[in-house]
C-alpha positions in Angstrom: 215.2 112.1 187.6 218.6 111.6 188.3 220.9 113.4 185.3 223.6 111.7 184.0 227.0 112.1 184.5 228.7 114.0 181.8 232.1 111.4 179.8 235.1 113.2 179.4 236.2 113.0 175.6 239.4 110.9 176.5 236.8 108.4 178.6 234.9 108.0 175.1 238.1 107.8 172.9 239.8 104.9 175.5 236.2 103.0 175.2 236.4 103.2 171.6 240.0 102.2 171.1 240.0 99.2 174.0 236.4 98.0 172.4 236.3 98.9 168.6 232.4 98.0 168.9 229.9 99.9 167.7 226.4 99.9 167.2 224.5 102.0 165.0 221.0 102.3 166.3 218.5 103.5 163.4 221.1 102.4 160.5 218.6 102.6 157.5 219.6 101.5 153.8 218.8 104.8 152.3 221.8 106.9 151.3 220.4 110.1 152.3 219.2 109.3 155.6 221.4 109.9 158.9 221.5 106.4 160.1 223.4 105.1 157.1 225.8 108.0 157.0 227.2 107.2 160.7 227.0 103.5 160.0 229.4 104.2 156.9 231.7 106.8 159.1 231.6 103.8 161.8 232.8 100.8 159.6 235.2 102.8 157.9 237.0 103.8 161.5 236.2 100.9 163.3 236.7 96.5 162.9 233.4 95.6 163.8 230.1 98.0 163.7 226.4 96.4 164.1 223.4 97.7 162.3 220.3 98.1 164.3 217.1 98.6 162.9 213.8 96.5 163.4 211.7 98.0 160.6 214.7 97.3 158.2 214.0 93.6 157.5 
């Protein structure tokens, strides 16, 4: 297995800025779980942050 390359804080913070993208992978509806938390830390910091969770329908 090949390990992956280790992103430099300033790499992460210029992808963020240039992209303001996100996707929240395991965003849940539930207050307490950790999925909504970072989806509601995400939209408040970012323009545009996707919710992604199949058993959420």
């Amino acid at each position: 297995m090949v390990p992956l390359p280790k992103i430099s804080e300033d790499i992460i913070r210029e992808l963020l800025d240039r992209e303001n993208v996100i996707t929240v992978v395991g965003a849940s509806k539930d207050l307490g779980k950790w999925g909504r938390r970072l989806y509601k830390y995400f939209k408040d910091y970012f323009k545009r942050v996707y919710p992604i969770n199949p058993n959420a329908a």
